[in-house]
N, CA, C and O atoms as CSV, one atom per row, in Angstrom:
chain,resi,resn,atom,element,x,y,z
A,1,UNK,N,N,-3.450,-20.490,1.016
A,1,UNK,CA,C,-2.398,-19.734,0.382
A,1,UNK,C,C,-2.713,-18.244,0.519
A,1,UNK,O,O,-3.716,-17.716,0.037
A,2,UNK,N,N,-1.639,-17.531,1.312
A,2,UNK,CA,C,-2.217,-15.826,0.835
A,2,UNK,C,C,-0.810,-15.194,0.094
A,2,UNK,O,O,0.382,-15.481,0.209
A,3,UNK,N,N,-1.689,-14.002,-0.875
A,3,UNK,CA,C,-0.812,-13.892,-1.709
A,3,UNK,C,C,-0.719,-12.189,-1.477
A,3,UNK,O,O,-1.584,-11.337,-1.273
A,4,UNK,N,N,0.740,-12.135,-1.612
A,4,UNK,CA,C,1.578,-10.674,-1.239
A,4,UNK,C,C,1.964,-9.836,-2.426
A,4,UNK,O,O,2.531,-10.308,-3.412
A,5,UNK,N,N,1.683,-8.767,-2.310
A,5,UNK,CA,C,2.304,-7.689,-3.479
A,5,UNK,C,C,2.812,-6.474,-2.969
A,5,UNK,O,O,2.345,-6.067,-1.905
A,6,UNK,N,N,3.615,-5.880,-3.499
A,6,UNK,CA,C,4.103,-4.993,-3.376
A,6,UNK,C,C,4.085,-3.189,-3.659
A,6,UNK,O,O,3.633,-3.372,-4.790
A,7,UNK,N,N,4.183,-1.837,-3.588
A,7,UNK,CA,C,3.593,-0.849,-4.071
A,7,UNK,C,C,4.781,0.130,-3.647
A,7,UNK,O,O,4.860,0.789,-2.610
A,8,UNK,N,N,6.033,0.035,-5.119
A,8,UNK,CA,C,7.208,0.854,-4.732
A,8,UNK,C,C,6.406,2.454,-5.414
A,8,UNK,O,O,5.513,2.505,-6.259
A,9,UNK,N,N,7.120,3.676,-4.676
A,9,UNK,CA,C,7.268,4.894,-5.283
A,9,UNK,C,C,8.257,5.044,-6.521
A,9,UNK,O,O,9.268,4.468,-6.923
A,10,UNK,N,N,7.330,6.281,-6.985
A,10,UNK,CA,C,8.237,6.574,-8.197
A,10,UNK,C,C,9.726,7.151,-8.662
A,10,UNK,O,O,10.406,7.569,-7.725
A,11,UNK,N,N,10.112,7.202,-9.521
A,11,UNK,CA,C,9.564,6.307,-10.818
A,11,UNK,C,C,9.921,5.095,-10.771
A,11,UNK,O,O,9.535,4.617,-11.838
A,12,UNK,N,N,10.383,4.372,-10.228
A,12,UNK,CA,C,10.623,2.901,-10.814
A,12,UNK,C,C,9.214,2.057,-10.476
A,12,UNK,O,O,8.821,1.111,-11.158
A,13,UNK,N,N,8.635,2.503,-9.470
A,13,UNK,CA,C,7.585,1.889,-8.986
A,13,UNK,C,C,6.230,2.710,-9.556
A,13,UNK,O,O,6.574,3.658,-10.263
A,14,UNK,N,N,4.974,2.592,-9.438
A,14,UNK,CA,C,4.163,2.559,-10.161
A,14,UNK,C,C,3.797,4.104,-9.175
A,14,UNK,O,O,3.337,5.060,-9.800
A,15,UNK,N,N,4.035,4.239,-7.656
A,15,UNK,CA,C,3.994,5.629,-7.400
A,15,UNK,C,C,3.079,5.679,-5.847
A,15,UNK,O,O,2.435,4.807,-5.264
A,16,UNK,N,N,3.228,6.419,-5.679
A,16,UNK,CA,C,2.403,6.568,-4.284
A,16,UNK,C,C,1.296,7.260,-3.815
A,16,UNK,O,O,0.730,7.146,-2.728
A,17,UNK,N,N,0.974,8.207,-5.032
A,17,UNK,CA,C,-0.249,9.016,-5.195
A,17,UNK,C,C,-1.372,8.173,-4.554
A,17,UNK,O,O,-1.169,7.045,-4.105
A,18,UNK,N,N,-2.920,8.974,-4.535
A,18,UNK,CA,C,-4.001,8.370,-3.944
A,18,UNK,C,C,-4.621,6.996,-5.765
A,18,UNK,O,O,-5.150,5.897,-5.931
A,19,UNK,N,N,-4.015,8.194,-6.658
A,19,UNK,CA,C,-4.763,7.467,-7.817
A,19,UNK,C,C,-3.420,6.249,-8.173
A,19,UNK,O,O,-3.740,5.075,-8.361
A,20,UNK,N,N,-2.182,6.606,-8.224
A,20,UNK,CA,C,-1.372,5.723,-8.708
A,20,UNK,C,C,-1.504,4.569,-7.823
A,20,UNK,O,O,-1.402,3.505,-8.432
A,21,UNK,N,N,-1.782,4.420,-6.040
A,21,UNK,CA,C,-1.744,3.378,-5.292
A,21,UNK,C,C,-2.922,2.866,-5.992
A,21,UNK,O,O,-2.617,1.743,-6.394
A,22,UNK,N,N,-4.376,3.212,-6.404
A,22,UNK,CA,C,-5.431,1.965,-6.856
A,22,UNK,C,C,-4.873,1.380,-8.155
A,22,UNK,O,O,-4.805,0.169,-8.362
A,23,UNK,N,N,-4.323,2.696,-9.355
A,23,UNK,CA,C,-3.793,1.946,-10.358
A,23,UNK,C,C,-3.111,0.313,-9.745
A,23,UNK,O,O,-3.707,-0.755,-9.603
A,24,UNK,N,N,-1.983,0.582,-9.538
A,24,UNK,CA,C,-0.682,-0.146,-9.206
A,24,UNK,C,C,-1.848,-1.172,-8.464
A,24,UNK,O,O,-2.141,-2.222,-9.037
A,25,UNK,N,N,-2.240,-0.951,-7.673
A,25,UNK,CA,C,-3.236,-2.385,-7.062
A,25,UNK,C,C,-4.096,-3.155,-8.100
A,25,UNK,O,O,-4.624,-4.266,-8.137
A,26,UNK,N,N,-4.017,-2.184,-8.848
A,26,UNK,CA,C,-5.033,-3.030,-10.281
A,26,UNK,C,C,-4.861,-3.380,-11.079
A,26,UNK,O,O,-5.781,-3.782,-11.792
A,27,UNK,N,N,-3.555,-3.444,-11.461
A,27,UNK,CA,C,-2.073,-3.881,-12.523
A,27,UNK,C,C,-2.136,-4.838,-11.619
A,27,UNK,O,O,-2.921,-5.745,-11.896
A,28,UNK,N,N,-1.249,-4.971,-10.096
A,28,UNK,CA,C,-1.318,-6.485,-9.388
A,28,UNK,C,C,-2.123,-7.358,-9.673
A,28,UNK,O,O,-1.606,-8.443,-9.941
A,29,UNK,N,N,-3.692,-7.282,-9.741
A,29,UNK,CA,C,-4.535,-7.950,-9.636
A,29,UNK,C,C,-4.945,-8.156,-10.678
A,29,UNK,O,O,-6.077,-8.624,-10.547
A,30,UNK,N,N,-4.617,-8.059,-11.895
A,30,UNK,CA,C,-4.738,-8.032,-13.135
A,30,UNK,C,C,-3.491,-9.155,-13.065
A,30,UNK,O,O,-3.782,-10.305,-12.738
A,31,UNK,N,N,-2.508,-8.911,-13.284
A,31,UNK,CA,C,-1.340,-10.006,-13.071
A,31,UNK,C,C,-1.567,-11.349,-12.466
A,31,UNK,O,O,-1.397,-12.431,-13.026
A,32,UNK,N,N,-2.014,-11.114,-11.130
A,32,UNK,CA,C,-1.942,-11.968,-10.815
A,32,UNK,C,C,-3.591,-13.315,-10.870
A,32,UNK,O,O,-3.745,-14.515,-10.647
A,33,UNK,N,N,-4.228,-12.471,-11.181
A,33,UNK,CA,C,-5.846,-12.965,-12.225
A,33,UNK,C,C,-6.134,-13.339,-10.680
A,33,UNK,O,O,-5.870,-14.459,-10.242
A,34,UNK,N,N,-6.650,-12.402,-9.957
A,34,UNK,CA,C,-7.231,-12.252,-8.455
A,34,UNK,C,C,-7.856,-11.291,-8.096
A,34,UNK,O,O,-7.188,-10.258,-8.086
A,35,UNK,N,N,-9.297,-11.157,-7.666
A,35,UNK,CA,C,-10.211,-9.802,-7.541
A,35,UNK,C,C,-9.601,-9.506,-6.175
A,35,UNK,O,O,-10.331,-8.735,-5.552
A,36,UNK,N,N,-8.295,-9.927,-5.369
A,36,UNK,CA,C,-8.005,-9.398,-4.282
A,36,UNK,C,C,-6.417,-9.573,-3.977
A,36,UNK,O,O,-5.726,-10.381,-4.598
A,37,UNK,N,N,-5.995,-8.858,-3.113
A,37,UNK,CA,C,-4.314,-9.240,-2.650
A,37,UNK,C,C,-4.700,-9.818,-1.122
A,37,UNK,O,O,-5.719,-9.344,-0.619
A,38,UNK,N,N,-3.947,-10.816,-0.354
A,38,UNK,CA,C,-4.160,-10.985,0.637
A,38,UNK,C,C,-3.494,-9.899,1.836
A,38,UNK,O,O,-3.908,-9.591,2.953
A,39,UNK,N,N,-2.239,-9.467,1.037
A,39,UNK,CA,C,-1.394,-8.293,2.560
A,39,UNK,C,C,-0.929,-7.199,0.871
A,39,UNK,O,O,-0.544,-7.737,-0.167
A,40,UNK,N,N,-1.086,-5.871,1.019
A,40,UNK,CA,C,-0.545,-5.071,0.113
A,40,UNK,C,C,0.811,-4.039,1.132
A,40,UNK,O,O,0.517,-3.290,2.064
A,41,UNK,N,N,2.080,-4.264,0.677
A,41,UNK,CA,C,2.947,-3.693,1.158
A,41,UNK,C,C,2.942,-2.303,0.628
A,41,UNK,O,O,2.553,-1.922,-0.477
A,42,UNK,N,N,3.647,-1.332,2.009
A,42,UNK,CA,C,4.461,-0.276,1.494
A,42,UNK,C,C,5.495,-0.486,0.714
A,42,UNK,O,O,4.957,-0.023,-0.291
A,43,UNK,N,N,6.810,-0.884,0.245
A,43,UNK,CA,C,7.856,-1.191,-0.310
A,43,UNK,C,C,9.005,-0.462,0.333
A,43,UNK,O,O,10.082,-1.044,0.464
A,44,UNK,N,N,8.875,0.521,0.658
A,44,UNK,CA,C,10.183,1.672,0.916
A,44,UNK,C,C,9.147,3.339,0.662
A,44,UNK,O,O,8.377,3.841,-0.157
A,45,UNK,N,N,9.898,3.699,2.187
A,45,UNK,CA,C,9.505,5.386,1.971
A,45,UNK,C,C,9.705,5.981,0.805
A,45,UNK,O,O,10.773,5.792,0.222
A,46,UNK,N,N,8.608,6.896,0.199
A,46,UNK,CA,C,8.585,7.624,-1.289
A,46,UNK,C,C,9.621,9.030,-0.160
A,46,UNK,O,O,9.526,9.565,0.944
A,47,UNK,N,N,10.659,9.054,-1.545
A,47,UNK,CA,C,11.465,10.648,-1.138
A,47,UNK,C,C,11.465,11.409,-2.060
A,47,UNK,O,O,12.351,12.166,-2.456
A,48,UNK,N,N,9.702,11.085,-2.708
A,48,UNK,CA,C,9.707,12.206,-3.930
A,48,UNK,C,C,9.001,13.926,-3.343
A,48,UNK,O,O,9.181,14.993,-3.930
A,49,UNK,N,N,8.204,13.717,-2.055
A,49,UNK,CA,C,7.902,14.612,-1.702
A,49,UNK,C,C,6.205,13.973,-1.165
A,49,UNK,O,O,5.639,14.851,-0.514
A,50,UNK,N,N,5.425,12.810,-1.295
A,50,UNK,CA,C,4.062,12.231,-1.421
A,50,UNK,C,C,3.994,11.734,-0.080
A,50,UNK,O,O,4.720,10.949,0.530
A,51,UNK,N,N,2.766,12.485,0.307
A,51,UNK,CA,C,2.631,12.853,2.304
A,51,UNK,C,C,2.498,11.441,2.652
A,51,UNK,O,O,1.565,11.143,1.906
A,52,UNK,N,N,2.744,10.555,3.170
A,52,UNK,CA,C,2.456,9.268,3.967
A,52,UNK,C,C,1.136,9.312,3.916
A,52,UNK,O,O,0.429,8.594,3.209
A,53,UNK,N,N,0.826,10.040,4.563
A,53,UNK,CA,C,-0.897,10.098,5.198
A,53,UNK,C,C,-1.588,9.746,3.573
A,53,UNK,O,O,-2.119,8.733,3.115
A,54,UNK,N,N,-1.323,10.958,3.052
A,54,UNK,CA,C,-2.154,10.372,1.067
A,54,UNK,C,C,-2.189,8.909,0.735
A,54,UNK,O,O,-3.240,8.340,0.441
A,55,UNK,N,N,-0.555,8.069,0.807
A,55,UNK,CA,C,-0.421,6.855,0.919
A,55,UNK,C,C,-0.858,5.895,1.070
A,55,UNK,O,O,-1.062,4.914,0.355
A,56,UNK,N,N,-1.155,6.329,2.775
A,56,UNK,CA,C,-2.059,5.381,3.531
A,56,UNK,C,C,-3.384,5.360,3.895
A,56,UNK,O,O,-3.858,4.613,4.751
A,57,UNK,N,N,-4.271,6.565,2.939
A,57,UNK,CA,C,-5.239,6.803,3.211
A,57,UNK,C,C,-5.786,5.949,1.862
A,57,UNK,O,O,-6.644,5.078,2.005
A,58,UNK,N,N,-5.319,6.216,0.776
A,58,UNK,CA,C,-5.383,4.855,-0.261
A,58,UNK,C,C,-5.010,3.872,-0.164
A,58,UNK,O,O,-5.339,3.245,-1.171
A,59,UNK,N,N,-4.270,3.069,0.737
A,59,UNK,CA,C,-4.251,1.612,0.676
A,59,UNK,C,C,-5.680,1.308,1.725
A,59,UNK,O,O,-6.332,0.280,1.538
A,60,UNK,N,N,-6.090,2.333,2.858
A,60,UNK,CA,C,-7.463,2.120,3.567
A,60,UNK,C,C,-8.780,1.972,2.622
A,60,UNK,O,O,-9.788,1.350,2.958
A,61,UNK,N,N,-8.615,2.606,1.458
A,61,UNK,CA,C,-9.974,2.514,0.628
A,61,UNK,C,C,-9.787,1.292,0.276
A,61,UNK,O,O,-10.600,0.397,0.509
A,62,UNK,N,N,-8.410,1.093,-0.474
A,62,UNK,CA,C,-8.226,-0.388,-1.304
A,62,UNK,C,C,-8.955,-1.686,-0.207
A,62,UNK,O,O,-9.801,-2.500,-0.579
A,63,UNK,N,N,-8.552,-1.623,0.744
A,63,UNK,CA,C,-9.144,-2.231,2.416
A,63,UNK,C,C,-10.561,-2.176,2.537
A,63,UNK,O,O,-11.235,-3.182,2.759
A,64,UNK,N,N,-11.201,-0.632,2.351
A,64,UNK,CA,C,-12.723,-0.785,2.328
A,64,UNK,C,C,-13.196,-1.249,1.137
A,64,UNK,O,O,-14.333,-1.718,1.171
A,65,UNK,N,N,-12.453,-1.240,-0.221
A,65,UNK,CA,C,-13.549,-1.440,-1.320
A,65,UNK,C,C,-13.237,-3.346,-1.660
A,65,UNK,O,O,-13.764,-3.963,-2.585
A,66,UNK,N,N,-12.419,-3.849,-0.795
A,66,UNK,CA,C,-12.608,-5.372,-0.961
A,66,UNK,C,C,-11.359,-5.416,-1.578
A,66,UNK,O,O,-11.026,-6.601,-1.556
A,67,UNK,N,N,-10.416,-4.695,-2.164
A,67,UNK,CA,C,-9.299,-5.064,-3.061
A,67,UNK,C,C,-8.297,-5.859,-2.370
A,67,UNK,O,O,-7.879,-6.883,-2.912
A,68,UNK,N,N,-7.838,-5.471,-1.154
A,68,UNK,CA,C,-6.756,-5.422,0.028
A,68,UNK,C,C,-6.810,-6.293,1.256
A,68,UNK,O,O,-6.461,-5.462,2.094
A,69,UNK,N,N,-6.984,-7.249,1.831
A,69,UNK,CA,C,-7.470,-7.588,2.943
A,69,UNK,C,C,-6.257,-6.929,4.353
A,69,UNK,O,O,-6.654,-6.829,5.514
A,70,UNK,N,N,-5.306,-6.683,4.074
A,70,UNK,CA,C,-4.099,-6.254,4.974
A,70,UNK,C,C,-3.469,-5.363,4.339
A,70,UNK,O,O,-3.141,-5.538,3.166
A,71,UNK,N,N,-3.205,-4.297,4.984
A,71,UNK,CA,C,-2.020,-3.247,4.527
A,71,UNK,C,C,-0.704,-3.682,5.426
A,71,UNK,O,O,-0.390,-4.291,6.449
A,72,UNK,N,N,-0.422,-3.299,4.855
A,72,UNK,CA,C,1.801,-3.414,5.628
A,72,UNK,C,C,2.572,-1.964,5.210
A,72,UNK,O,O,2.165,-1.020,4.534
A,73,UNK,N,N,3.677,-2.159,5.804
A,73,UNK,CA,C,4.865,-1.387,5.712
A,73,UNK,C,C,6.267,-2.360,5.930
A,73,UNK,O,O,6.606,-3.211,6.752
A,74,UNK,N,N,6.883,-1.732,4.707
A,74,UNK,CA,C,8.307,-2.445,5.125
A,74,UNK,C,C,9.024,-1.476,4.608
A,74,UNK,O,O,8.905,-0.745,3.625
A,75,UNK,N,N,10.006,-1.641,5.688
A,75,UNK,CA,C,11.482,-0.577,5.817
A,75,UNK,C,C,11.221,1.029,5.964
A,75,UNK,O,O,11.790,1.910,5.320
A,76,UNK,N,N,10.080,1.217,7.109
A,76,UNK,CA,C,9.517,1.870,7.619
A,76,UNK,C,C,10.097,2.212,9.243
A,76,UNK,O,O,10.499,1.355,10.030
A,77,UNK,N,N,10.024,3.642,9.491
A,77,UNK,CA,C,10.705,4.113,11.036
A,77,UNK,C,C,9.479,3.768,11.712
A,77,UNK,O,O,8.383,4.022,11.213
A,78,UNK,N,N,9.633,3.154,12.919
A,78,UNK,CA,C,8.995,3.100,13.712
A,78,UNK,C,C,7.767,4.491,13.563
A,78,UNK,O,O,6.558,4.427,13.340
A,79,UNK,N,N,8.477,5.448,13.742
A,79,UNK,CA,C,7.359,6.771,13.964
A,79,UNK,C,C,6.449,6.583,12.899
A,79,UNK,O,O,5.253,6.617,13.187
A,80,UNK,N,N,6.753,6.406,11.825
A,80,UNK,CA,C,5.961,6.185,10.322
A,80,UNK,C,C,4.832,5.354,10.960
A,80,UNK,O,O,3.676,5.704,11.200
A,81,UNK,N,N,5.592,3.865,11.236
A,81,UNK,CA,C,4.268,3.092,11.799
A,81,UNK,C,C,3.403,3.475,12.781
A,81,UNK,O,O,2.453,2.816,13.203
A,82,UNK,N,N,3.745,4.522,13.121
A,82,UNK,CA,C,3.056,4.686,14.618
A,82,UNK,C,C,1.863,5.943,13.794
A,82,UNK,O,O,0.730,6.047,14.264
A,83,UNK,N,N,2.270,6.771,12.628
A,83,UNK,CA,C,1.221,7.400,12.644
A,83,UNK,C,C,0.489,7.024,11.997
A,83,UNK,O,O,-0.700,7.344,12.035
A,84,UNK,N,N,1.256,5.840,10.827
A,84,UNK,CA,C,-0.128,5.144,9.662
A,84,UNK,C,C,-0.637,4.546,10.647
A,84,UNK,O,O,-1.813,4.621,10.290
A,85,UNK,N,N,-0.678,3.838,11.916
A,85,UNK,CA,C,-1.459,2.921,13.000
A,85,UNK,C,C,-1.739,4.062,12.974
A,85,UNK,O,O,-1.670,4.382,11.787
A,86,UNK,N,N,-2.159,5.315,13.841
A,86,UNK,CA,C,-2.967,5.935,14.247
A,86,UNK,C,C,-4.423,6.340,13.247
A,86,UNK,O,O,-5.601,6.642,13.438
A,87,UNK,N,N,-3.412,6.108,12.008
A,87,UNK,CA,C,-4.869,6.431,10.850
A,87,UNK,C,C,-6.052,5.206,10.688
A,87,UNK,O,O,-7.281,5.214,10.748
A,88,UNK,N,N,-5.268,4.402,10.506
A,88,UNK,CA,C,-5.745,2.963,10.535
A,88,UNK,C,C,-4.820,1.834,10.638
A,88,UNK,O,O,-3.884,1.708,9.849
A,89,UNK,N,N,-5.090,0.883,11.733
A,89,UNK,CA,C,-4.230,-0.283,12.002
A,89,UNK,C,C,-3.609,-0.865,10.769
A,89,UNK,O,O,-4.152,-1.409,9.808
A,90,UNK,N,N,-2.024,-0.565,11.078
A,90,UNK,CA,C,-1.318,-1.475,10.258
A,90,UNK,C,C,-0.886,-3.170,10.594
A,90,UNK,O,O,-0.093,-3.597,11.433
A,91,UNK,N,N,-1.485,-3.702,9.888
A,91,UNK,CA,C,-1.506,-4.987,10.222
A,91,UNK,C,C,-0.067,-5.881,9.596
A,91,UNK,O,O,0.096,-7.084,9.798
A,92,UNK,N,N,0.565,-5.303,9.081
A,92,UNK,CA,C,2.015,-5.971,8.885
A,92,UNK,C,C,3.228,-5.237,9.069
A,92,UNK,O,O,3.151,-4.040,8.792
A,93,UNK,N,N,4.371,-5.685,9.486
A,93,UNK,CA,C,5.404,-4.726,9.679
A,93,UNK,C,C,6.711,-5.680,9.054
A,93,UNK,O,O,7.853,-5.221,9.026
């Protein structure tokens, strides 16, 4: 079984910051009573002004510190994917 969560921008979503993406991963995993997510999604581009790169440079820690085993993007431009791949392989689309 692998299990999927999600990480919308604010406000309805918990936010896209470097600190709000570990929060929001730790509310998931708290929920879902799991020291890990199997794929952690983008949800939808933040159009609050919060650089991609910040984004995706915190779902890579969540990845190094064991939280994350896969990052994703959904409803993402191609170009988006092409530069979070350049930071680090996005493994879901």
């Amino acid at each position: 079984m692998l299990v999927a969560s999600k990480l919308s921008p604010a406000p309805d979503g918990s936010g896209f910051r470097r600190d709000e993406v570990r929060a929001g991963c730790q509310a998931s995993l708290a929920r879902l009573c799991r020291d890990h997510v199997d794929i952690y999604f983008l949800h939808y581009p933040d159009a609050t002004g919060v650089p991609l790169d910040e984004t995706w440079g915190a779902l890579t820690e969540l990845v190094d510190d064991g939280l994350v085993r896969a990052i994703s993007l959904s409803n993402y431009r191609l170009e988006d994917v092409e530069r979070c791949h350049a930071q680090r392989p996005v493994d879901v689309v």
